[in-house]
C-alpha positions in Angstrom: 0.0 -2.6 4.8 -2.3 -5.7 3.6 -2.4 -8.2 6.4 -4.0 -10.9 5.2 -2.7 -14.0 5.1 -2.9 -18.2 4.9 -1.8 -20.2 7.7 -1.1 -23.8 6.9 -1.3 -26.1 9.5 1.9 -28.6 10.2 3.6 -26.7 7.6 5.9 -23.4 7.2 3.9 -21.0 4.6 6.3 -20.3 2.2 5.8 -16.7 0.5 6.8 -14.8 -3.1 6.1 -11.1 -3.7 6.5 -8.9 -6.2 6.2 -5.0 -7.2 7.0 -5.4 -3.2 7.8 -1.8 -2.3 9.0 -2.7 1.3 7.4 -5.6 1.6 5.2 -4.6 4.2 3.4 -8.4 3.7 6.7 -10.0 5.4 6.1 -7.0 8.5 2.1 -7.8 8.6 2.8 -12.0 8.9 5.0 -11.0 11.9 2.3 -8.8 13.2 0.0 -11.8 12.9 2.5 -14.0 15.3 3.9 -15.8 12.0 7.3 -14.8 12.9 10.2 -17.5 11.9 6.9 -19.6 10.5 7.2 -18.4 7.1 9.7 -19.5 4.1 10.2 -16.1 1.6 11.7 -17.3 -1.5 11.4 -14.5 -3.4 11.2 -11.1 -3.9 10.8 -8.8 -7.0 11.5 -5.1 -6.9 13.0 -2.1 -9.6 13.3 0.6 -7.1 17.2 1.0 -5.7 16.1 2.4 -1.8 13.5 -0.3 -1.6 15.8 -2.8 -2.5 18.1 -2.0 0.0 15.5 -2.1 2.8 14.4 -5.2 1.7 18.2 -6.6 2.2 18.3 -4.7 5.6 14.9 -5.5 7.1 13.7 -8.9 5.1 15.9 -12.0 5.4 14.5 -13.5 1.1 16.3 -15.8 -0.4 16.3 -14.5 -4.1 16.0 -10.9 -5.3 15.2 -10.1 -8.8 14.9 -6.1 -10.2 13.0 -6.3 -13.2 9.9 -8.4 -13.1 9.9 -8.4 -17.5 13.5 -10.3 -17.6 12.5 -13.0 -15.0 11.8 -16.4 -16.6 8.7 -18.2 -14.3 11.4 -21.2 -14.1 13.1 -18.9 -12.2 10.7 -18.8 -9.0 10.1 -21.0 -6.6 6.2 -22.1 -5.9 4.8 -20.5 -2.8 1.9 -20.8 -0.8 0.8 -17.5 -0.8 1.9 -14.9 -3.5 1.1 -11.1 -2.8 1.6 -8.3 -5.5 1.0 -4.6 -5.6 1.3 -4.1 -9.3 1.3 -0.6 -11.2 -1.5 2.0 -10.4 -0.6 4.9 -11.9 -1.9 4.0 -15.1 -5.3 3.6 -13.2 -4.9 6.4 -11.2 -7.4 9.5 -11.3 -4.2 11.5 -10.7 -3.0 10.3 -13.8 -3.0 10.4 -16.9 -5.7 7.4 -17.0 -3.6 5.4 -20.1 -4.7 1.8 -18.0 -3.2 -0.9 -20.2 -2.0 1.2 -23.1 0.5 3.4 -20.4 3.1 5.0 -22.5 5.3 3.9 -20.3 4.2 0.0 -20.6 2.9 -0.5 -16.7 -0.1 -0.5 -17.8 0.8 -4.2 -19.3 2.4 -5.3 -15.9 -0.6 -8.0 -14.3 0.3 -10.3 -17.3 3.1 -11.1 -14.7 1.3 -12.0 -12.0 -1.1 -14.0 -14.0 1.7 -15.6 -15.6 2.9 -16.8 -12.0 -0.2 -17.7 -10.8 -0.8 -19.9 -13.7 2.5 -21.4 -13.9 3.3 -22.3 -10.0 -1.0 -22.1 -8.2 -0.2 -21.0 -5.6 -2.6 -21.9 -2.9 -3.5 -18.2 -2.7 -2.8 -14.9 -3.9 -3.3 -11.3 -3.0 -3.4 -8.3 -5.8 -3.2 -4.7 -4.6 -4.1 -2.0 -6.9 -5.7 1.7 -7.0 -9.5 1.6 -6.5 -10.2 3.2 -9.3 -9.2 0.3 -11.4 -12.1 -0.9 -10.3 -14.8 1.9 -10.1 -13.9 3.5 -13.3 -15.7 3.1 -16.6 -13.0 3.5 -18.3 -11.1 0.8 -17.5 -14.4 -1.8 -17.6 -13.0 -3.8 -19.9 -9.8 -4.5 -18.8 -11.2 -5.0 -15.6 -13.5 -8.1 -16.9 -11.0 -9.5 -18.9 -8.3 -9.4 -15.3 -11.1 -11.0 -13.2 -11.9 -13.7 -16.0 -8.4 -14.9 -16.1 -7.8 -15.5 -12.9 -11.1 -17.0 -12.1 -10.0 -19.4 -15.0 -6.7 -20.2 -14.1 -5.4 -23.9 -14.4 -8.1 -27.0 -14.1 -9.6 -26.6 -10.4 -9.6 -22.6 -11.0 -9.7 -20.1 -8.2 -12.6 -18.8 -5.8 -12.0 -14.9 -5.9 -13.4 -12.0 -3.6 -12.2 -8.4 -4.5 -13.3 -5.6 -2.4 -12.8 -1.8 -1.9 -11.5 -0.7 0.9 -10.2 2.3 2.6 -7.7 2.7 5.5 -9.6 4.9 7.5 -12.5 2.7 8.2 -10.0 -0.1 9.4 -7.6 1.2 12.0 -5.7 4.2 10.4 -6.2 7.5 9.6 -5.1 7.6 6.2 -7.5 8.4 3.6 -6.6 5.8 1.6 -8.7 3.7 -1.1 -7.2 0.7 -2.5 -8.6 -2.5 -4.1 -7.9 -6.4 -3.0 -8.1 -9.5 -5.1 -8.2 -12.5 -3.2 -7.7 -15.7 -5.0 -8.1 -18.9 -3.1 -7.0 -22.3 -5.2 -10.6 -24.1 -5.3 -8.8 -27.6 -3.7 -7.4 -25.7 -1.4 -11.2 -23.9 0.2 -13.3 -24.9 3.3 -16.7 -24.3 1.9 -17.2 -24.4 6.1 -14.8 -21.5 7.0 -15.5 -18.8 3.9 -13.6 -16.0 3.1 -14.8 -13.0 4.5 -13.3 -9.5 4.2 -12.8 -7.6 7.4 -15.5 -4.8 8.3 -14.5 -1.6 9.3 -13.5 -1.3 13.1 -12.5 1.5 14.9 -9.3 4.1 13.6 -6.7 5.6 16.1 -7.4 9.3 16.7 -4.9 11.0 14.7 -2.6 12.1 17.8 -1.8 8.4 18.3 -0.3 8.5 15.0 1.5 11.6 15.7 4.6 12.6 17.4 3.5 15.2 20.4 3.4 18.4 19.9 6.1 20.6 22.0 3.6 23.9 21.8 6.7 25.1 19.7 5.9 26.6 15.8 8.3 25.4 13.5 7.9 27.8 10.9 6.7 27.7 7.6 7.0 26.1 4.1 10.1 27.3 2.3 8.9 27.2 -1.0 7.0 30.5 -2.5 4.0 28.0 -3.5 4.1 26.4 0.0 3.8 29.7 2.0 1.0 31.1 -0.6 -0.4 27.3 0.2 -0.5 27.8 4.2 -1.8 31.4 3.6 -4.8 30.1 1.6 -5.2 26.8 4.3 -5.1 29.3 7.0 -7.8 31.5 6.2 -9.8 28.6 4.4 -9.8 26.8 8.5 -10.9 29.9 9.3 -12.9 28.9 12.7 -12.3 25.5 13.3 -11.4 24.5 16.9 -7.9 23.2 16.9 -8.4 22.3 20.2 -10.6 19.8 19.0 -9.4 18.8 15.5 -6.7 18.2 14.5 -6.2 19.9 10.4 -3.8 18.6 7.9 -3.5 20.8 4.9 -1.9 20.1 1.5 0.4 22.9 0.8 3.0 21.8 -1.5 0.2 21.4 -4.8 0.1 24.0 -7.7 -1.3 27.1 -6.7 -4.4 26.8 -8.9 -5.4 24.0 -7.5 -8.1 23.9 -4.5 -6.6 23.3 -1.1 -6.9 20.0 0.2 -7.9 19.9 4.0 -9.1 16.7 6.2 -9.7 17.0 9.8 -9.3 14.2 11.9 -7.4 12.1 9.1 -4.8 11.9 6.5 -5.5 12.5 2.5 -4.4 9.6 0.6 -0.2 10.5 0.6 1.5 10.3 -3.2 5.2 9.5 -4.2 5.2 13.1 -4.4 3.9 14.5 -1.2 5.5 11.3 0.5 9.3 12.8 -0.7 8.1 16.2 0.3 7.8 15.6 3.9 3.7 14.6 3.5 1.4 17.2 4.7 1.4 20.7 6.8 -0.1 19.9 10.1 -1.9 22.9 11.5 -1.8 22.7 14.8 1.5 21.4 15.3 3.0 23.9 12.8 5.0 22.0 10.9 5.3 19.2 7.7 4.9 15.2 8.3 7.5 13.7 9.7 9.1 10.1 8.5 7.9 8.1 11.5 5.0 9.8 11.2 4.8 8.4 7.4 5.5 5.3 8.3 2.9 4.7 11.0 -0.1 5.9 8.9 1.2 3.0 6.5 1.2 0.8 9.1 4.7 0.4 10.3 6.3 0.4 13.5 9.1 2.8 12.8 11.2 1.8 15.9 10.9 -1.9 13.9 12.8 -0.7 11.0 16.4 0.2 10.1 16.2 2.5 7.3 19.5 4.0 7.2 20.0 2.9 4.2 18.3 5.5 3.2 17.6 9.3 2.6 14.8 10.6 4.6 13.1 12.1 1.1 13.5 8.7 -0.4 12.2 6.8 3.0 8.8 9.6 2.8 8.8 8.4 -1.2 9.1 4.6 0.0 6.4 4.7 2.7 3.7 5.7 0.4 4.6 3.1 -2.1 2.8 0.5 -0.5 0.4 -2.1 0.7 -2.6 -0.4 3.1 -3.5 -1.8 6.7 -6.7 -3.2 6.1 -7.1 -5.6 9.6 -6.4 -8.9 10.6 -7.8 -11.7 8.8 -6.2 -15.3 8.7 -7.9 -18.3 6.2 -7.0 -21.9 8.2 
């Protein structure tokens, strides 16, 4: 969940997001004691379950599906303007297309640099794969992304972009992801820079999960996901469980090397998210939702998410913004 955010003094901060997943910017400005203090006049989002939890959970005033028919007349200006647009074509689980994605997300900033130029909004926040970043392959694109943005309108933009990884900032998700701040150049105190937070301590994993009742609760019930746990099992072969706590994933191909983390979370896909996450050793059994939820950064008991199936709530949860710590630029 990315929890940075502008505070403007005498003022309520008004907010647009888009590729917002569930919005998990509106949970982190409440987390920050901005609740009732912000204005969210817009929201953009294609996915039907995240679009009902965004009308459940987020009070918005406009919600648009699909970011390539929205005319920028459309939206309002905001202050601050966070979007998580598409990694998969930057993904080293992919298919690595970046901006010539057969399926066109590889196209999809244009959108947000098409807002940002249109309405400036005081500042923005871009969320994207690491690998964007990292990866020779996309070097080019990169450059260009960072030169437009640093150019935008007259007074331009001061921008920081980092790498970080939930792990080192509070969670125990293993999860990479990189930030673009842009901060509209009138609107900087040269006296009070921009700094991104430094790593702090991360919750032990068993104050993520639920307790463990001692009670086994089985085992995969797919062919591939016992022949998974098999090969996990022998691979942990002694580690002290007492000590460690081992998550395993067991629902990949069965020519693939096991993955195993002790003491935190591997990064959690779309696809293990709707598959119940990972096999937990000690307790026995797959992740549950809440579980899901709170290596994202949620507080599940916050939410109401009957709205909507628990595969597509596990899919949801992994679909977004990372906690990366508090910051707030006054």
């Amino acid at each position: 969940m990315c929890v940075l955010a502008i505070l403007i003094l005498g003022k309520v901060l008004s907010l647009g997001t888009a590729f917002a997943g569930m919005e998990t910017v509106t949970f982190s400005l409440k987390q920050l004691g901005l609740a009732g203090k912000f204005d969210h006049r817009f929201s953009i989002e294609n996915e039907p379950s995240c679009i009902r939890f965004i009308r459940k959970n987020c009070k918005v005033k406009a919600m648009y599906k699909d970011i390539t028919k929205v005319r920028s007349s459309q939206l309002e200006t905001s202050d601050l303007y966070v979007a998580g647009f598409p990694c998969q074509p930057f993904s080293l689980a992919g298919l690595r297309q970046g901006r010539h994605d057969a399926k066109g997300r590889g196209s999809m900033f244009r959108y947000c640099k098409q807002y940002i130029s249109n309405h400036r909004p005081r500042t923005f926040i871009l969320e994207n794969v690491a690998s964007l970043k990292t990866t020779s392959k996309f070097a080019g694109f990169y450059k260009s992304m960072m030169r437009s943005l640093r150019n935008v309108g007259d007074k331009g933009y001061h921008i920081f972009e980092s790498c970080l990884n939930t792990k080192d900032h509070g969670t125990p998700h293993h999860r990479n992801r990189l930030y673009i701040v842009g901060i509209r150049k009138d609107s900087y105190d040269e006296k009070r820079p921009f700094r991104f937070p430094k790593p702090t301590c991360t919750l032990p994993l068993r104050g993520i999960l639920d307790s463990d009742d001692g009670a086994c609760r089985g085992t995969p019930c797919s062919a591939t996901g016992k022949a998974n746990l098999a090969r996990a099992l022998s691979a942990i072969n002694g580690v002290d469980l007492k000590r460690n706590i081992v998550v395993a994933d067991v629902m990949q191909g069965l020519k693939r090397k096991i993955l195993i983390r002790k003491g935190v979370f591997p990064c959690i896909t779309k696809a293990r998210g709707g598959a119940g996450g990972f096999w937990i050793v000690n307790y026995g059994r797959m992740t549950n939702i809440e579980e899901l939820l709170r290596l994202q950064g949620f507080q599940p008991s916050e939410l109401n998410y009957t709205c909507v199936s628990a595969r597509q709530m596990g899919m949801m949860a992994v679909r977004t913004k990372s906690t990366f710590g508090n910051y707030i630029y006054m």
